[in-house]
C-alpha positions in Angstrom: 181.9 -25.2 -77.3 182.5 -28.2 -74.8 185.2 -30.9 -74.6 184.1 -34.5 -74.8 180.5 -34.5 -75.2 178.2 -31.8 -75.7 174.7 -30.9 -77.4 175.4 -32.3 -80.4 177.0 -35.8 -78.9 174.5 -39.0 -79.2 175.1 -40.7 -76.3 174.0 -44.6 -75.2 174.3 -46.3 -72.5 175.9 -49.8 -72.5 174.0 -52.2 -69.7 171.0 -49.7 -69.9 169.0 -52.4 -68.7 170.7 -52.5 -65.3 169.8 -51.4 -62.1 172.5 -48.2 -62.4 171.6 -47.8 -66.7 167.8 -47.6 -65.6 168.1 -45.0 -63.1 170.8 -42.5 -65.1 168.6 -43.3 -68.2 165.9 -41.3 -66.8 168.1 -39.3 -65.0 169.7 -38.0 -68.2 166.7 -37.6 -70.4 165.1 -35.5 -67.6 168.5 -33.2 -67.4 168.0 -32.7 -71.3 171.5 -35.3 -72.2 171.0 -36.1 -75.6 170.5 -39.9 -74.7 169.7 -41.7 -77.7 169.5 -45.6 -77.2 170.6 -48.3 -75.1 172.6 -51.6 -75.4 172.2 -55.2 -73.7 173.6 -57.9 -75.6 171.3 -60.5 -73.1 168.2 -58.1 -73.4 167.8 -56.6 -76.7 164.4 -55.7 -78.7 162.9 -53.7 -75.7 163.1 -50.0 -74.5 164.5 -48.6 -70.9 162.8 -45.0 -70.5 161.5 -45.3 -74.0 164.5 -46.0 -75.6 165.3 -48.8 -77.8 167.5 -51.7 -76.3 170.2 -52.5 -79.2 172.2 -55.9 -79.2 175.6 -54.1 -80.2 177.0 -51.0 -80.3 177.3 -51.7 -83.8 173.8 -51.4 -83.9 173.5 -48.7 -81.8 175.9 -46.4 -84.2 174.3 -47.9 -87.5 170.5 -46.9 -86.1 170.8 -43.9 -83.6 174.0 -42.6 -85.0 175.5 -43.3 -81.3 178.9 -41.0 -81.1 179.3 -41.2 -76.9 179.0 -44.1 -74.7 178.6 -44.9 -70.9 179.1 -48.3 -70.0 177.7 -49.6 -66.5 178.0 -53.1 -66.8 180.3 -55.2 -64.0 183.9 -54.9 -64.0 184.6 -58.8 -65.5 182.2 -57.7 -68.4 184.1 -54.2 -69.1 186.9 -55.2 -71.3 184.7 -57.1 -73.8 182.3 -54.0 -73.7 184.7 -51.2 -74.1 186.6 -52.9 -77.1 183.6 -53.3 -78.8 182.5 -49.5 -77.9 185.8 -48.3 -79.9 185.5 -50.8 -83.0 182.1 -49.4 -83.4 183.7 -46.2 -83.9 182.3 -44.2 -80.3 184.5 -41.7 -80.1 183.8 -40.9 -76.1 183.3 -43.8 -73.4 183.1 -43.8 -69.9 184.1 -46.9 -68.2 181.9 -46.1 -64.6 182.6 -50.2 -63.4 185.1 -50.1 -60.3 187.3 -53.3 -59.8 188.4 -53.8 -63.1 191.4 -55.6 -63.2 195.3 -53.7 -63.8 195.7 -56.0 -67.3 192.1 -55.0 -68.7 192.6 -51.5 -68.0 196.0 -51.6 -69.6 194.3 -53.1 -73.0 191.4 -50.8 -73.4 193.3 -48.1 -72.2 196.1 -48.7 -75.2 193.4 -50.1 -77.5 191.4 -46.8 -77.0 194.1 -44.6 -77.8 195.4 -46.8 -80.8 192.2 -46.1 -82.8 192.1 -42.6 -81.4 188.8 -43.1 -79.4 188.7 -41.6 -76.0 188.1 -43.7 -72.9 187.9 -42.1 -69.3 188.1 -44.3 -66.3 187.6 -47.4 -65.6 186.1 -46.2 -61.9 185.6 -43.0 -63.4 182.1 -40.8 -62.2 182.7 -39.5 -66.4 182.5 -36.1 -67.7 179.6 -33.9 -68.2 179.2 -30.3 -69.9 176.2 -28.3 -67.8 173.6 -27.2 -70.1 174.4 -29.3 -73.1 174.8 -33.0 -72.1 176.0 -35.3 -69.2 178.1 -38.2 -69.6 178.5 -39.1 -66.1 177.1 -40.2 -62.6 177.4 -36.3 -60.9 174.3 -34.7 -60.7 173.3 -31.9 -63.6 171.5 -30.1 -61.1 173.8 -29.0 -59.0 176.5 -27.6 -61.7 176.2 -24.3 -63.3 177.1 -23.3 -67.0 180.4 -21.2 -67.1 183.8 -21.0 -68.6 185.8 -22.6 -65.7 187.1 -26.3 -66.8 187.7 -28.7 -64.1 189.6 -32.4 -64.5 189.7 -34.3 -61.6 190.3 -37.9 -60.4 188.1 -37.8 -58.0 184.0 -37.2 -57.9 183.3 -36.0 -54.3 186.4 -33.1 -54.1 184.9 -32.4 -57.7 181.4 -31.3 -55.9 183.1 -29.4 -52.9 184.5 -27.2 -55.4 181.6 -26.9 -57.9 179.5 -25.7 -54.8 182.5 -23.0 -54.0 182.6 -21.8 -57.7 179.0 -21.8 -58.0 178.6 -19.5 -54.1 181.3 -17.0 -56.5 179.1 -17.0 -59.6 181.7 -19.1 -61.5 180.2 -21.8 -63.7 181.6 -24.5 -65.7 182.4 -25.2 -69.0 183.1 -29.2 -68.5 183.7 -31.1 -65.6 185.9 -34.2 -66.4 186.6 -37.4 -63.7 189.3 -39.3 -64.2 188.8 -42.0 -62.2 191.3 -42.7 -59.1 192.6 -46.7 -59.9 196.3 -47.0 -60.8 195.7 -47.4 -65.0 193.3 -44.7 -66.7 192.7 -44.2 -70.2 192.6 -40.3 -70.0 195.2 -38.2 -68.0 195.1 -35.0 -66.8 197.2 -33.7 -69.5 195.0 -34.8 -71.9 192.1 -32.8 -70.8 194.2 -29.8 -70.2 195.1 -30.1 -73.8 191.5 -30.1 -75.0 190.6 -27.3 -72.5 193.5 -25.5 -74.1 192.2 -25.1 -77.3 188.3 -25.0 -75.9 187.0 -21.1 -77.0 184.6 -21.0 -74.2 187.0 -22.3 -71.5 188.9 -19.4 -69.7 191.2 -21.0 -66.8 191.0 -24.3 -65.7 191.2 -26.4 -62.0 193.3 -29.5 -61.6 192.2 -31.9 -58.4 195.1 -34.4 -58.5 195.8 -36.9 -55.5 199.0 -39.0 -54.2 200.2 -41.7 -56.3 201.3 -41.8 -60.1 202.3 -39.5 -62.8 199.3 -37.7 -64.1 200.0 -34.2 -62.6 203.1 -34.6 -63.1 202.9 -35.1 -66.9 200.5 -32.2 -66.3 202.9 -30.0 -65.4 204.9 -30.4 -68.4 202.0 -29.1 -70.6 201.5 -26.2 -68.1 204.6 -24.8 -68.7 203.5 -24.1 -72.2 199.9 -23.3 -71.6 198.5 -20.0 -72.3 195.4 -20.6 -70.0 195.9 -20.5 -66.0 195.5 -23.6 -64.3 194.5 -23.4 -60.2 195.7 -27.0 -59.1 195.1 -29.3 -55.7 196.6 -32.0 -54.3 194.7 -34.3 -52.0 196.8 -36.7 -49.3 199.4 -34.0 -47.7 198.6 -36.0 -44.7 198.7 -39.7 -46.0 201.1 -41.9 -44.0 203.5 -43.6 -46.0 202.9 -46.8 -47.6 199.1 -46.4 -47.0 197.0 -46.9 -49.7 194.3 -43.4 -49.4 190.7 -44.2 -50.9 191.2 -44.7 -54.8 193.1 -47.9 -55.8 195.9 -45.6 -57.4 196.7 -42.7 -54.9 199.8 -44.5 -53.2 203.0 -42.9 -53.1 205.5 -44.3 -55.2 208.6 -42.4 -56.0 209.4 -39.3 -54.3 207.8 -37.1 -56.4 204.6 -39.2 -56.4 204.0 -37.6 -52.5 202.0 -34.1 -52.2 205.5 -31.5 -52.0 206.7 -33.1 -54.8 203.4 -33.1 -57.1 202.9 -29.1 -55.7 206.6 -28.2 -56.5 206.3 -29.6 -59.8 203.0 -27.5 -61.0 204.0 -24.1 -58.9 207.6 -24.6 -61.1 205.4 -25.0 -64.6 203.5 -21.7 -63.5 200.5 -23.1 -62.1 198.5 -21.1 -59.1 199.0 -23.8 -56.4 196.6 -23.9 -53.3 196.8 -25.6 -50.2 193.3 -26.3 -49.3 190.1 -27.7 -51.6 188.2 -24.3 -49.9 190.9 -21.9 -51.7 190.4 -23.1 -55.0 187.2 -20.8 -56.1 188.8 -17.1 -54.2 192.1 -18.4 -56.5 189.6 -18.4 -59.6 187.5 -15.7 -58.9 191.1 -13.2 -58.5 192.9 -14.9 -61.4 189.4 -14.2 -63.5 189.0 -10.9 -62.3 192.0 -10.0 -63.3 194.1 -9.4 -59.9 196.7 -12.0 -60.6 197.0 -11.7 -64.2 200.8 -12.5 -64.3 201.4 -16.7 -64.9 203.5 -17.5 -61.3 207.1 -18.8 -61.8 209.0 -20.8 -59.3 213.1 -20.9 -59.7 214.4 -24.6 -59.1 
């Protein structure tokens, strides 16, 4: 089975009537998603790709049984729509808005996890299981079905390595983004955890960046872990007090900086590479059974 969302998910997107709702509307109907309905609470009553419009999630969940939610509506708007995705009882949301601000992300974030509701992002692409349903902006077409997990915080190093795995023969068994900004409502560790105990997931990749704590809390789960775990780190080459791309990859303590994420996962008994383009030979040996034995690092 899949984490997150998979065939048997009802998914709806919030601000459907959008420019960016219209267009991954049809986009997901034509990929198979089980898209079920929209929301606009200024345009309800009408369809989007003939869908109904709902005013509410509420709605949405009492009429179309709505258990997944992507929300593209503008990042002042995304608090308001997110709370009211998790008191409607959506179990999986998406927050796809960039620029939402630190103390917004902080309450959905906590709010989210209070009433055990998962939210990934905010400025998060979203997460998508090939073959069975996609809950995000990547495109379906270009992923494969396997049993290789991938979780990620960032989108475009997410589709360099899908393209290597898929060149190997190597699908995937759910791609999750995290989104890059300094607050997220879904770590890396938690999606390890729910690869962990995924039956159809056999190893899993970790794409982590400079700046905050989420491979690091990683690592301490990977010590445990009975799956192998390839990990990445992006910014080797980031100067110091430079902010790199994503709102949240810049260095903070010590450890927040490339050697210190990489000594960390190689010490939990992650395979560590040191380029994006090593990732897939790392997955196809591991998988084929030439490095069968977890790695250890003495510190």
């Amino acid at each position: 089975m899949a984490i997150l969302v998979g065939r048997n998910s009802r998914i709806i997107i919030q601000g459907i009537t959008g420019g960016v709702g219209r267009n991954l509307a049809s986009r997901f109907l034509d990929e198979g998603s089980p898209l079920v309905a929209g929301v606009s609470p200024r345009n309800p009553g009408g369809e989007v790709a003939g869908l109904p419009v709902y005013a509410s999630c509420y709605e949405a969940v009492a009429k179309a049984g709505a258990t997944a939610s992507f929300i593209s509506v503008p990042a002042p708007r995304m608090l308001d729509a997110a709370l009211e995705a998790v008191d409607a009882g959506i179990g999986t949301i998406v927050a796809y808005a960039e620029g939402v601000p630190m103390l917004d992300a902080l309450r959905m974030a906590a709010y989210a996890r209070a009433r055990g509701a998962r939210l990934i992002g905010p400025n998060a692409a979203g997460c998508i299981s090939p073959g069975e349903a996609n809950l995000s902006d990547l495109n379906a077409a270009l992923l494969r079905r396997g049993r290789i997990g991938v979780v990620s915080k960032s989108g475009t190093l997410t589709y360099e390595v899908i393209a290597d795995l898929n060149r190997r023969g190597l699908g995937q068994s759910t791609v999750v983004c995290l989104g890059g900004d300094p607050v997220i409502g879904t770590s890396h560790r938690d999606v390890l955890e729910l690869f962990e105990r995924d039956d159809e997931t056999d190893a899993i990749i970790l794409i982590g960046e400079i700046g905050g704590r989420s491979e690091l809390d990683a690592a301490e789960f990977i010590k445990t872990a009975g799956k192998p775990v390839i990990a990445y780190i992006a910014g080797r080459h980031a100067p110091p007090g430079k902010r790199m791309g994503h709102a949240g990859a810049l260095m903070g303590a010590p450890d927040e900086n490339v050697p210190g994420k990489q000594a960390a996962l190689r010490a939990a008994g992650a395979w560590v590479v040191d380029s994006l383009f090593d990732i897939g030979a790392a997955a196809h040996r591991i998988l084929s059974g030439r490095e069968a034995e977890k790695p250890r690092v003495k510190v």
